[in-house]
C-alpha positions as CSV (number, residue, x, y, z in Angstrom):
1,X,12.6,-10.1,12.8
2,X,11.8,-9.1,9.5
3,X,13.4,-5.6,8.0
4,X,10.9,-4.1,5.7
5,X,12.8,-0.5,6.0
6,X,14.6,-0.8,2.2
7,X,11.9,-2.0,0.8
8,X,9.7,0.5,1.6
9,X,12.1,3.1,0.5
10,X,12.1,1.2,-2.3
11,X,8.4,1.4,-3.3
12,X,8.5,5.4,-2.5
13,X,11.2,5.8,-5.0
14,X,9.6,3.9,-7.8
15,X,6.2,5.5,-7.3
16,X,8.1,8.9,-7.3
17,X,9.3,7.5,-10.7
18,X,6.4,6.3,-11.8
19,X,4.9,9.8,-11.4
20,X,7.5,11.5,-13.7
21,X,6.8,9.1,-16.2
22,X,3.3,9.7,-16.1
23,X,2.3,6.2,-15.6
24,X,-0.9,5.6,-14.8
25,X,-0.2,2.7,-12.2
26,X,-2.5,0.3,-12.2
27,X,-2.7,1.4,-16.2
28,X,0.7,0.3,-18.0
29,X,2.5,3.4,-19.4
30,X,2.4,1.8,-22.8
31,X,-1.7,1.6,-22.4
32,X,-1.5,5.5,-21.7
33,X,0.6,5.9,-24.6
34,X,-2.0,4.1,-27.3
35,X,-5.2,5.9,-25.7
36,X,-3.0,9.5,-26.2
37,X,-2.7,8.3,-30.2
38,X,-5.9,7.2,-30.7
39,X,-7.5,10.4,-29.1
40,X,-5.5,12.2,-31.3
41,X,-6.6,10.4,-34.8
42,X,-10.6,10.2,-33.4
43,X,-10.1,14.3,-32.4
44,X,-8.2,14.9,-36.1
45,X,-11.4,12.7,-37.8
46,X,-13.8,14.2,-35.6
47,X,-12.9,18.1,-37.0
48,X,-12.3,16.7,-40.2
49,X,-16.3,15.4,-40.5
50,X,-16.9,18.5,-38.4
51,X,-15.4,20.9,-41.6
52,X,-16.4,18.5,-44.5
53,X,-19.9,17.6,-43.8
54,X,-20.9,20.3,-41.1
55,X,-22.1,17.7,-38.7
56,X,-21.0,17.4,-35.1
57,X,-22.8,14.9,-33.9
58,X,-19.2,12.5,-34.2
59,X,-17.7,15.1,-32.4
60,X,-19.6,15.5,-29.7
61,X,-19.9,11.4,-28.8
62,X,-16.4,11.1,-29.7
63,X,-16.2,14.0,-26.9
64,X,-18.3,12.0,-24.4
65,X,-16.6,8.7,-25.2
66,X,-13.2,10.4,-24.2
67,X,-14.7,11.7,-20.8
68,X,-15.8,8.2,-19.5
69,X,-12.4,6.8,-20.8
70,X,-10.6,9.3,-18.7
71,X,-12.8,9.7,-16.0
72,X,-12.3,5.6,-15.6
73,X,-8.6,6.0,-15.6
74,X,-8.9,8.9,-12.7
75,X,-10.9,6.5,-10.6
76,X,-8.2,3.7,-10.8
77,X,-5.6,6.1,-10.4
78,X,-7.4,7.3,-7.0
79,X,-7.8,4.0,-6.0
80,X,-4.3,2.8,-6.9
81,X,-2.9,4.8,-4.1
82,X,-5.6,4.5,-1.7
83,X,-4.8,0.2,-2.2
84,X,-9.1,0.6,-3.5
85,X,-8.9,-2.5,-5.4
86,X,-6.5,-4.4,-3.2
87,X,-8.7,-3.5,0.0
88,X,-12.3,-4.3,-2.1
89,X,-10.8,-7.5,-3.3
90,X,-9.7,-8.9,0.4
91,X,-13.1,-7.2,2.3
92,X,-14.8,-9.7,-0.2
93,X,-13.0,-12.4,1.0
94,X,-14.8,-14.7,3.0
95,X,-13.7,-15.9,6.3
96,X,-11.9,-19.6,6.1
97,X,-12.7,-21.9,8.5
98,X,-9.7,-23.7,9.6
99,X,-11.3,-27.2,10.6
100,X,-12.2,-28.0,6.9
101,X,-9.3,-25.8,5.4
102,X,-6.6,-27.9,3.1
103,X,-3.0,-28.0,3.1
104,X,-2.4,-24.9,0.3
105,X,-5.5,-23.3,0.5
106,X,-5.7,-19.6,0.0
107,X,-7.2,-18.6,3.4
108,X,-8.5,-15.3,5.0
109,X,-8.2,-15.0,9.2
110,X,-9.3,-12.9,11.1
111,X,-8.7,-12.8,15.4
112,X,-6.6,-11.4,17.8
113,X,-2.8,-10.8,18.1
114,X,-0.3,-12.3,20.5
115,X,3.6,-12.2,20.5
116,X,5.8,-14.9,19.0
117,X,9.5,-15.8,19.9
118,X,10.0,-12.2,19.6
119,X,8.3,-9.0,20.0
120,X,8.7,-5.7,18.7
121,X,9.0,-1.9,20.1
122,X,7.8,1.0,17.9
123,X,10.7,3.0,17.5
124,X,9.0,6.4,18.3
125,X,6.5,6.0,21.3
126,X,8.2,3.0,22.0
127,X,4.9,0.9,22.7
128,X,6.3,-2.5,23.3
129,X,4.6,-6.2,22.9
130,X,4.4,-5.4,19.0
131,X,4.4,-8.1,15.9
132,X,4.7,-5.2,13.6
133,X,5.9,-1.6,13.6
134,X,6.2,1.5,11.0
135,X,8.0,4.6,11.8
136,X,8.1,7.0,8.7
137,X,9.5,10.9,8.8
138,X,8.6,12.7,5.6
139,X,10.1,16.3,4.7
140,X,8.6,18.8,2.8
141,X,10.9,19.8,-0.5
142,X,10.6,23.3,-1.8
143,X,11.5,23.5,-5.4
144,X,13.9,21.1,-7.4
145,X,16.8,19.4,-5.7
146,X,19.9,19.2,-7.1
147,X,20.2,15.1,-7.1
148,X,16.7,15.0,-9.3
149,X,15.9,18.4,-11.2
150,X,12.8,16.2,-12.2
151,X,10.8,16.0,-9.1
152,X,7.7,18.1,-8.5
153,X,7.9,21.3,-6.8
154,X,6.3,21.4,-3.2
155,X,5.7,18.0,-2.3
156,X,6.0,15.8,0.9
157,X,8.9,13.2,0.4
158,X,9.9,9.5,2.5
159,X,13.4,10.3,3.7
160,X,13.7,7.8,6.6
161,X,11.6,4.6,7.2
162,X,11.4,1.7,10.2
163,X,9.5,-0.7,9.7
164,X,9.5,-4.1,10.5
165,X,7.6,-7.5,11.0
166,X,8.0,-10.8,12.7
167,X,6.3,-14.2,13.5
168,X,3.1,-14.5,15.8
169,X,-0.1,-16.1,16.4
170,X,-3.5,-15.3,15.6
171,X,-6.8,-16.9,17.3
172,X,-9.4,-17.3,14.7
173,X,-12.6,-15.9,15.5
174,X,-14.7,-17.9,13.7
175,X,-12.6,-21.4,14.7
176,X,-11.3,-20.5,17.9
177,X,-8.2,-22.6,16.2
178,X,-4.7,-20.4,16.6
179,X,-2.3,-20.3,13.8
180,X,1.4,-19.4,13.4
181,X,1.8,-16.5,11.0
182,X,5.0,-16.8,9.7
183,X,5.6,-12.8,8.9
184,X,9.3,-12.8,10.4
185,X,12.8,-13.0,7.8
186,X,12.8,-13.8,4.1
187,X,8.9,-13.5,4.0
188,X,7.5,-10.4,1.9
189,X,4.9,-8.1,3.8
190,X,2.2,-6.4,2.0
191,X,1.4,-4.2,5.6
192,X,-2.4,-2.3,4.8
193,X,-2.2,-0.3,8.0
194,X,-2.5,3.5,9.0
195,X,0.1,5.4,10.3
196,X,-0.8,8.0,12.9
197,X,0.3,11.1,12.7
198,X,2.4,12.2,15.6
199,X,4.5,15.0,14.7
200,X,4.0,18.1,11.8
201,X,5.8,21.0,11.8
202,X,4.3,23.9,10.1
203,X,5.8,27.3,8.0
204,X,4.5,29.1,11.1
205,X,6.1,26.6,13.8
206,X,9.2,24.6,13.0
207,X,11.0,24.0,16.3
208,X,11.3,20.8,16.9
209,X,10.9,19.0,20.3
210,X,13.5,18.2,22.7
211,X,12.2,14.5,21.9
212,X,12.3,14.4,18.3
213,X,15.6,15.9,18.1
214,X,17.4,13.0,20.4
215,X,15.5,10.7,18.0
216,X,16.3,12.5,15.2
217,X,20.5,12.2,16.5
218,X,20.2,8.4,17.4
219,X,19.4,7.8,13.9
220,X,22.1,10.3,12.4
221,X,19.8,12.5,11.2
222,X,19.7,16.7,10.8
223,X,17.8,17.8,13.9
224,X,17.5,21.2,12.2
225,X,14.5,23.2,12.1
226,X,12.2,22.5,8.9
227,X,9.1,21.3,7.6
228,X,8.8,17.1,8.6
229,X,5.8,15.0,9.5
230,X,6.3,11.9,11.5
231,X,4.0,9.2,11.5
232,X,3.5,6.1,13.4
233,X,1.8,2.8,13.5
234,X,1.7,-0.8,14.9
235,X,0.2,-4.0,15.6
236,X,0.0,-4.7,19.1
237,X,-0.6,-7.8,21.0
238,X,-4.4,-8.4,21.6
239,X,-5.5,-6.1,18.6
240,X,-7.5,-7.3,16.3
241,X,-6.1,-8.2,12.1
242,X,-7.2,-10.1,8.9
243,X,-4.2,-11.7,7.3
244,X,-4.6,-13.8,3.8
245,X,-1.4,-16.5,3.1
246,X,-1.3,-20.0,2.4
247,X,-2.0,-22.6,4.7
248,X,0.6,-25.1,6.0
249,X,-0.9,-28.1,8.0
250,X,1.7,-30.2,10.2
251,X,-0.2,-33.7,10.2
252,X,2.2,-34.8,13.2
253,X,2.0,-31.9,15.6
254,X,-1.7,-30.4,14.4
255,X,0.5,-26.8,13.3
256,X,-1.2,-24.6,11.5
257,X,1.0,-22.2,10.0
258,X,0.0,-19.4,7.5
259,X,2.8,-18.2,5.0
260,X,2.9,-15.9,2.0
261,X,1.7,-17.4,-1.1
262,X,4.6,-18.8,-4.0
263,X,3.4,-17.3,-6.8
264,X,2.1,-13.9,-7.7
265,X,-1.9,-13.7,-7.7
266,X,-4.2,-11.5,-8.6
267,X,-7.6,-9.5,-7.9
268,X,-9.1,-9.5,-11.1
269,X,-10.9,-7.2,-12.6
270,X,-13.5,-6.3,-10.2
271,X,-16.4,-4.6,-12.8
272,X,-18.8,-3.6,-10.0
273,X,-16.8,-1.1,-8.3
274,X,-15.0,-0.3,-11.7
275,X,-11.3,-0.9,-11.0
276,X,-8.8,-3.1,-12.5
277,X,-6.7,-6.0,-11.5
278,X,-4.3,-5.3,-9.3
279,X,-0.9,-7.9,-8.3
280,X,-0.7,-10.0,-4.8
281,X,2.5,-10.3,-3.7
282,X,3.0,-11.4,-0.3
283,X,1.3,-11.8,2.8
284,X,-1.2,-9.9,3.3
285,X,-2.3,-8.1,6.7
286,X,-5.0,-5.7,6.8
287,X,-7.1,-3.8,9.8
288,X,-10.3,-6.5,10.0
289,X,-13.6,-4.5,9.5
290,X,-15.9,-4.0,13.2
């Protein structure tokens, strides 16, 4: 079984991080930094033709050049956390066929689901027959706390995660061939799945339920009235997932094994849709289009 619990505390953390820096994830901070100066000298040359020679017409497309430049940014930035370019890039993906596939290949499957070694059980609804889970309870912070006076006023925070991962089979659906996904410890999980939304207290309504508080105790957590939202998701056996990894070919026993790639990869820039490269790495699983 494969803990992915820290490391998506982890990634919450740095992206709460990232936002106080004001980095413009996928944009490097240093990127953001050099557009700021040179918007500043073209705005300070733009007046200065503006006062000296009474023309605005270097104004006014140095204007308009500025909007598309930020209004590119704010598209990547809105893709960045909806995973945009991550989710464009594998959707465009086409599906490997695992007769003619090579030992090392970059492949794409998609099929159904079915249980390993071991199986999983969601920790809230407790749906069993799983190969992957994710529990997370967010709270609702009103004003600044005293561990960070830096974070944002009003804002929904990760204070508790589950979520974990482990070995399984898929049977492709355009080979019919079934293949060991090897998701379970030391392998890094780049999960693109929705969580559903099971529990929200509101201002008007925060008495929690006789469940949720014996979950909340089993887990050593405050069972106290306040604002939370828990949300749930899984992968269960016969359900339908893509998953993109490297293919292993056992020439003895026919195995074929799918694990997460060595090196870090990359989507490119993808100059249709607008949006720039974004870093691979892992294995990737992803709900398969209908």
């Amino acid at each position: 079984m494969n803990n992915l619990s820290n490391a998506t505390l982890a990634a919450a953390i740095e992206d709460e991080q990232q936002s106080r820096c004001s980095c413009c994830k996928p944009i490097p901070a240093l990127a953001i930094y050099v557009l700021i100066s040179l918007f500043l000298i073209g705005l300070s040359v733009s007046f200065f033709l503006l006062v000296a020679v009474h023309n605005a017409i270097f104004l006014i497309c140095f204007l308009c050049l500025s909007a598309l430049v930020v209004a590119f940014l704010l598209w990547n930035l809105f893709n960045s956390n909806r995973k945009g370019a991550l989710l464009s890039y594998l959707h465009s993906l086409p599906h490997t066929d695992l007769t003619t596939a090579l030992h090392g290949d970059l492949v794409k499957l998609t099929g159904l689901v079915a249980c390993g070694d071991v199986s999983l059980e969601s920790a809230y609804e407790r749906v069993s027959r799983c190969v992957y889970t994710s529990t997370l309870l967010y709270e609702f912070e009103l004003g600044l706390t005293p561990a960070n006076v830096k974070r944002s006023f009003f804002q929904w925070r990760l204070t508790y995660c589950e979520r974990y991962s482990t070995d399984f089979y898929i049977t492709d659906e355009k080979s019919g061939s079934r293949a060991l996904i090897k998701a379970g410890p030391d392998c890094k999980i780049i999960p693109i799945l929705k969580e559903s939304k099971l529990v929200k207290t509101t201002r008007s309504c925060k008495a929690l339920s006789s469940h949720l508080k014996r979950w909340l105790l089993e887990r050593n957590l405050s069972s106290e009235a306040r604002l939370l939202r828990l949300e749930e998701g899984y992968v269960k056996e016969g359900s339908s997932v893509s998953v993109v990894g490297i293919l292993q070919k056992n020439g003895v026993d026919n195995v074929l094994t799918i694990v997460q790639p060595r090196d870090v990869a990359s989507t490119g820039c993808l100059w249709q849709k607008l949006l720039l490269p974004v870093d691979i790495d892992g294995l990737v699983m992803f709900e398969s289009l209908a």
